[in-house]
N, C-alpha and C positions, 0 to 999 in steps of 0.2 A: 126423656121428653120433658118432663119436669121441670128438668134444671135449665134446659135449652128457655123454654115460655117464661121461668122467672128470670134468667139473665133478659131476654126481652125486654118484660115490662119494667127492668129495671133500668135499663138503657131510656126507655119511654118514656118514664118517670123522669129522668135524669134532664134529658131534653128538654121535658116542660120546665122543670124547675130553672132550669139557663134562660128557656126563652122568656119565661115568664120577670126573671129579674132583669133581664136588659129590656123586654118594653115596659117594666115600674121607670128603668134610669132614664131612657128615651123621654118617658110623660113626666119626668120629673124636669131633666133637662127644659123639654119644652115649655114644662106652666112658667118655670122662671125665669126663662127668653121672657114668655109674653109678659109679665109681671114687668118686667124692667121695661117692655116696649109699649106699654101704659103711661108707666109713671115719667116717660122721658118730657125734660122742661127745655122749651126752645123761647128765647126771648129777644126780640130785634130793638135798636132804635131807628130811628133817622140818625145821623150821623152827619156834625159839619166839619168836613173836610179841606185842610189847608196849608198852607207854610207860612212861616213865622221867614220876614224881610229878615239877611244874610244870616243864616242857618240854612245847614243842611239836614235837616230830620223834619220827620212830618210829624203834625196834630190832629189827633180824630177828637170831637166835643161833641158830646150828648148832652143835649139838654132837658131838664124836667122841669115842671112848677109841679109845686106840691099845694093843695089845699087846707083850709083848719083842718078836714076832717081825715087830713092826711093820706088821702086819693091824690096818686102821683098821674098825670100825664107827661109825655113827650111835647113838646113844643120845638117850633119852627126856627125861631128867634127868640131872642133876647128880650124880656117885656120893658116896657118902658120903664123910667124911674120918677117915682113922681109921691107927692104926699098920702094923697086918700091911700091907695094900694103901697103898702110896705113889702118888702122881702126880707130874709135871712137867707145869703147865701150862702150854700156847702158846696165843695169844688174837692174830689176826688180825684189823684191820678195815677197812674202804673207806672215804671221804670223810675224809681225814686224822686218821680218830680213833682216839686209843691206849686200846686195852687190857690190863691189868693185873690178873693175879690176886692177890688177897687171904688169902695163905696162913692169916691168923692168924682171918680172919670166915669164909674157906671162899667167896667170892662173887669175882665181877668188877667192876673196874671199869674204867668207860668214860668215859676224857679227852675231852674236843677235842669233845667230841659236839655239833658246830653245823646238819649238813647233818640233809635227812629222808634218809628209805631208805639208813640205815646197816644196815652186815651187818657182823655179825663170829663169825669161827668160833673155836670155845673147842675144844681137841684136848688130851683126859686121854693124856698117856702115863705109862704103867707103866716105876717105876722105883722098888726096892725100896732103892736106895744114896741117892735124893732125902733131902735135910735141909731139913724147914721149919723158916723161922727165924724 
């Protein structure tokens, strides 16, 4: 009878010890689902949407102004060009295509442009020392 009740509680024991490490791995799994389903970063523009006259690939263009204090917003258009308010334009783009601002037409332009679903973000920073040349 002895042997019978300790193979039991050994079996007993045995149980818990399993069940108890697969629900540590379950709540471990889970806290680090949730950790990651925190820290997830979602970020939109507006987006101006277009084709470049005979070409066939398309142009997505985000636009930002940046302020002195370096607080970026989205903008709609293109800010005007003019003395009082200066810019420095930086123009980003994916699919090895170079962009270049056009100080003197006020526009972009966009080198290399071979690939479709090119993106390129155009970012006004404010900068009253800027000298267009």
């Amino acid at each position: 009878m002895k042997l019978e009740k300790f193979k039991t509680e050994k079996k007993k024991k045995k149980v818990m010890i399993i069940v108890s490490i697969v629900l540590v791995l379950f709540l471990t799994i889970l806290a680090f689902y949730q950790s990651f389903a925190f820290f997830e970063e979602n970020q939109t523009f507006d987006v101006i949407k277009g084709s470049i006259p005979n070409q066939n690939y398309d142009l997505m263009l985000a636009i930002t102004k940046e302020d002195m204090n370096q607080n970026k917003t989205v903008i709609q258009q293109v800010p005007e060009k003019n003395s009082e308010q200066k810019y420095e334009v930086e123009i980003d783009c994916n699919n090895d295509a170079i962009g270049i601002w056009n100080y003197e037409n006020w526009n972009p332009e966009i080198l290399n442009f071979t690939n479709t679903r090119t993106k390129c973000n155009i970012n006004f920073k404010e900068n009253n020392d800027f000298e267009y040349l």
